[in-house]
VMD Tcl script that draws the C-alpha trace (Angstrom):
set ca {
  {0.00 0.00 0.00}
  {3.05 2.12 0.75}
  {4.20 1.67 -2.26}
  {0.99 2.96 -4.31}
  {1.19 5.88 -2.69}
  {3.88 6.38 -3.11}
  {4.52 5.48 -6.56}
  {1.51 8.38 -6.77}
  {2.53 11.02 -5.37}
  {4.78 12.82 -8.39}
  {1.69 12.64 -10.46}
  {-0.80 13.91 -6.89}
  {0.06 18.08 -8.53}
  {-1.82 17.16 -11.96}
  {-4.28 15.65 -9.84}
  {-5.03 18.72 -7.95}
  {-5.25 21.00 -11.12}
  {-7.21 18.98 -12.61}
  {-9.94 19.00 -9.46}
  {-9.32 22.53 -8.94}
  {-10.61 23.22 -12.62}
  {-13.59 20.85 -12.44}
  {-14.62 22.56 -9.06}
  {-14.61 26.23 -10.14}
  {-16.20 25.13 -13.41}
  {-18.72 23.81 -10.70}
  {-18.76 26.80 -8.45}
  {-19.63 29.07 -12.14}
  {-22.13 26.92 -12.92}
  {-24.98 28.20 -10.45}
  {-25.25 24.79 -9.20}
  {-24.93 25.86 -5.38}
  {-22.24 25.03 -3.40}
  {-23.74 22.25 -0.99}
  {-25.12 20.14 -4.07}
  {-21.62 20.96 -5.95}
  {-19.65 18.78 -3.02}
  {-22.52 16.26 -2.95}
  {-21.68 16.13 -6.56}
  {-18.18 15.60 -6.20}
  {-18.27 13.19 -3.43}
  {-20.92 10.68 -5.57}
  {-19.52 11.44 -8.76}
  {-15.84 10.59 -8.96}
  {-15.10 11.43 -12.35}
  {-14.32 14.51 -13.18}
  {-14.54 14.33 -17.04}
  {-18.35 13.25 -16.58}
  {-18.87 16.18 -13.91}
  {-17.76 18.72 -16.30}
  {-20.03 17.78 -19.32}
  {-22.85 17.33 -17.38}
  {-22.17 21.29 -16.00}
  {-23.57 22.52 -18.69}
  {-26.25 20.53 -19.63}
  {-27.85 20.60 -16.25}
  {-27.65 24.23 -16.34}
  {-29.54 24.22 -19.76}
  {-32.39 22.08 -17.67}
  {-31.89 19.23 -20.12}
  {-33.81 16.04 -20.10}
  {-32.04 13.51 -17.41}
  {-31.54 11.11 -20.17}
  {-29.31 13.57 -21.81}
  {-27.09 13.70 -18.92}
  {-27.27 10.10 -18.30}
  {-26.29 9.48 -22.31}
  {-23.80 11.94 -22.01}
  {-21.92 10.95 -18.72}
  {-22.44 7.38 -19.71}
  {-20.62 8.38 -23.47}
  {-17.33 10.31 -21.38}
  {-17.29 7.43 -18.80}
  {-16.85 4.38 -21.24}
  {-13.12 4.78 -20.90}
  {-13.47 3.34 -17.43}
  {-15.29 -0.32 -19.32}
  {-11.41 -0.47 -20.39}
  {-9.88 0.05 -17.66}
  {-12.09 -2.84 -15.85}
  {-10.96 -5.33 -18.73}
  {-6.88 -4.70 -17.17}
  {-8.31 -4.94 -13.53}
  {-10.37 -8.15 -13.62}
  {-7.46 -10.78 -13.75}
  {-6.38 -8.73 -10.28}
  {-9.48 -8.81 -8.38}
  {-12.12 -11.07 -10.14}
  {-11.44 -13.44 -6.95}
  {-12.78 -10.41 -4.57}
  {-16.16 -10.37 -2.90}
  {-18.78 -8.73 -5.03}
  {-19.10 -5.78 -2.54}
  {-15.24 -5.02 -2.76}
  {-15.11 -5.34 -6.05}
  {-17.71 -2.28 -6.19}
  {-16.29 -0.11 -3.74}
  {-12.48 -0.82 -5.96}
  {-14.65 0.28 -8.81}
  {-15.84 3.71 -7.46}
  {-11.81 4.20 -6.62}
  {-10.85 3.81 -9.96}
  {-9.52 6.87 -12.03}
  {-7.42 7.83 -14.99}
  {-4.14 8.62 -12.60}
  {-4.20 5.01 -10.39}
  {-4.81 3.51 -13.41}
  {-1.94 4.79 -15.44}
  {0.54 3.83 -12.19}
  {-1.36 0.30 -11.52}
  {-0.45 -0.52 -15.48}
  {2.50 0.74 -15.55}
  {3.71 -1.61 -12.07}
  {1.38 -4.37 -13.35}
  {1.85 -4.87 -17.28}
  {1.17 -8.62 -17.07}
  {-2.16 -9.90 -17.92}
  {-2.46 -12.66 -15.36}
  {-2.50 -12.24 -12.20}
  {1.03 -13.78 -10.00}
  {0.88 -15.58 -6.61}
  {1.81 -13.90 -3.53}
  {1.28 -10.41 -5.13}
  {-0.71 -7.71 -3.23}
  {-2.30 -6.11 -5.92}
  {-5.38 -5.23 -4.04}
  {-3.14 -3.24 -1.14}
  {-1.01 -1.71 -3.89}
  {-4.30 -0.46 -5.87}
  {-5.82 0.71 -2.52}
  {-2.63 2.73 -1.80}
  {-2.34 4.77 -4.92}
  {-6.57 5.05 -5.20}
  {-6.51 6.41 -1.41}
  {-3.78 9.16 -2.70}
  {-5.81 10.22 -5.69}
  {-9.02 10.31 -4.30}
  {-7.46 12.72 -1.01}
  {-6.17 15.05 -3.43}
  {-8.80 15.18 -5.92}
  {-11.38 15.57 -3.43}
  {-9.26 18.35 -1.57}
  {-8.88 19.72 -4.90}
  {-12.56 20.01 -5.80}
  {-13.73 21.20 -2.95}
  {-11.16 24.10 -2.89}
  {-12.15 24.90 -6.40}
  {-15.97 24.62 -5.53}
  {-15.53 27.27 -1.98}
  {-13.47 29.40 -3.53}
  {-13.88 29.47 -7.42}
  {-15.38 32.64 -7.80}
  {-12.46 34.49 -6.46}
  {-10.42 32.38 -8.78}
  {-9.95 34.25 -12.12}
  {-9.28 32.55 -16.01}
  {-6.39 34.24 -16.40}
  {-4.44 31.65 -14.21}
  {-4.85 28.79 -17.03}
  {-5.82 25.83 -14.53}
  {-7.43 24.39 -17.40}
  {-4.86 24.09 -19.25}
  {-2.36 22.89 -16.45}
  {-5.07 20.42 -15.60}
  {-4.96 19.38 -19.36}
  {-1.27 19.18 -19.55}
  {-0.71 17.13 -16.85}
  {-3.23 14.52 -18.03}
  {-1.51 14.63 -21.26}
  {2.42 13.84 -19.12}
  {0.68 11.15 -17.67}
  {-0.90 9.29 -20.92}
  {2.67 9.87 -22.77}
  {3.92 7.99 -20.10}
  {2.15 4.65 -21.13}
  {3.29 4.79 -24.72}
  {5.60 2.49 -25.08}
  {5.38 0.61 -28.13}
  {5.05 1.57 -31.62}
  {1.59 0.60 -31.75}
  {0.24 2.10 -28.78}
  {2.15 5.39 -30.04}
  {0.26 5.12 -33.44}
  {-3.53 4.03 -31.49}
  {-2.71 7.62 -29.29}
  {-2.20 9.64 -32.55}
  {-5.47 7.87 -34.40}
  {-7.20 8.72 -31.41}
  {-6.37 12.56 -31.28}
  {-6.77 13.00 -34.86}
  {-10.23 11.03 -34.47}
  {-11.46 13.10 -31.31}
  {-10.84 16.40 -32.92}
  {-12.65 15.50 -36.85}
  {-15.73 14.05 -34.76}
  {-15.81 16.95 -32.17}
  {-19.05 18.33 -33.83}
  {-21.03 15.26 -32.75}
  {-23.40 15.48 -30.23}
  {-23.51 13.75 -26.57}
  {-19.52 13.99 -26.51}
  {-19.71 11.04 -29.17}
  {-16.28 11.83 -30.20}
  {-14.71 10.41 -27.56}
  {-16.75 7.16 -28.37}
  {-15.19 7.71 -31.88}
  {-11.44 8.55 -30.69}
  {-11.80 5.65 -28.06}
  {-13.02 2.96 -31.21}
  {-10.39 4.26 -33.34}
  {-7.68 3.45 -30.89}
  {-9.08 0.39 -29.78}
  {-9.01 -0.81 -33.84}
  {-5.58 0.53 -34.44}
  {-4.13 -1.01 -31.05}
  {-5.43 -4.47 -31.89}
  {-4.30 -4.34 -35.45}
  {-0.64 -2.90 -34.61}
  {-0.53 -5.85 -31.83}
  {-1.58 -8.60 -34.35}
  {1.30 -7.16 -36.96}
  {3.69 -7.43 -34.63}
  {3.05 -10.91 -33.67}
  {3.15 -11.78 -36.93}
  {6.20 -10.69 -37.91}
  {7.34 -11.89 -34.63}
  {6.25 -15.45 -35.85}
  {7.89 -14.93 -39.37}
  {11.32 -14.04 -38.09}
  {11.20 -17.40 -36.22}
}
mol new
graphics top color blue
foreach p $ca { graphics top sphere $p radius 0.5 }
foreach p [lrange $ca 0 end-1] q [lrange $ca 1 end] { graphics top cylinder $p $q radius 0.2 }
display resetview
């Protein structure tokens, strides 16, 4: 557990920024302040938080907010598919409360310590996931709340938003490691910003099949030429 907190920490500044910006974006929203922390406590994702900002303000239909959340959030269906060899042996009721913990940050560190796909004996995955989740949630919900007290003495000219962005961006780079995953990251990109005009955030549902495709294709390549030289 020590250790995936530690292991956390470096990345625990990009962390903050981003909560920061997600809480004044919360605290300009007119939501209120005591239903803006409620927000942030129940809703631990802060990509979902922000495009549903607007569209509650707009009094959209709940389904719209649902669809749209649901659309931002699908990156965390991926995420599971790395997790499950880790903790598929939990109790059901763990195994939810491991899923609320999970974000983009402990994910990033718990693949990057555990790039195997099977899960080895003796290994404390659980304590190490626990360790680095504890760490991100402190600070992001520190982070938040700050944002969300004292956001309207905050002005735009500070860029948060953009430190926020660029520090998710440090952290991604940091997973590319192979030619293929380099070349899913770019499809992505391009793919996010040609579908940006679609509705319901769809794009990232676009950038998130392209890379997907591209990932799965680059991986089959290389085995095959791996195959060939032999």
């Amino acid at each position: 557990m020590r250790e995936g907190a530690r292991e956390t920490l470096p990345i625990a500044l990009g962390i903050a920024s981003w909560g920061l910006v997600a809480g004044v974006a919360m605290a300009k929203s007119g939501m209120g302040v005591p239903l803006a922390l409620l927000m942030s406590l129940v809703t631990y994702a802060g990509s979902a938080q922000i495009a549903a900002l607007p569209l509650i303000a707009a009094d959209a239909p709940v389904w719209v907010v649902w669809g749209t959340t649901l659309c931002v959030s699908l990156r965390f269906m991926a995420f599971s598919f790395h997790f499950r060899p880790f903790f598929r042996h939990l109790p059901l009721g763990r195994r939810i409360g491991i899923s609320f913990l999970m974000g983009d940050t402990n994910f990033a560190v718990f693949a990057r310590r555990f790039p195997e796909t099977q899960a080895l004996p003796g290994v404390a995955y659980t304590d190490y996931f626990l360790g680095s989740a504890i760490v991100s949630f402190g600070f992001w919900q520190v982070a938040i709340s700050t944002g969300i007290l004292l956001g309207s003495g905050i002005p735009a000219s500070w860029g948060l938003g953009f430190a926020g962005v660029m520090a998710l961006l440090a952290l991604t780079c940091t997973q590319l490691r192979t030619p293929s995953s380099w070349a899913a990251a770019v499809v992505a990109a391009c793919a996010a910003v040609a579908a940006y005009a679609l509705p319901m955030k769809l794009n990232v549902v676009v950038a998130i099949a392209a890379a997907v495709a591209v990932g799965v294709l680059g991986e089959r390549v290389a085995a095959l030429r791996g195959r060939a030289s032999r």
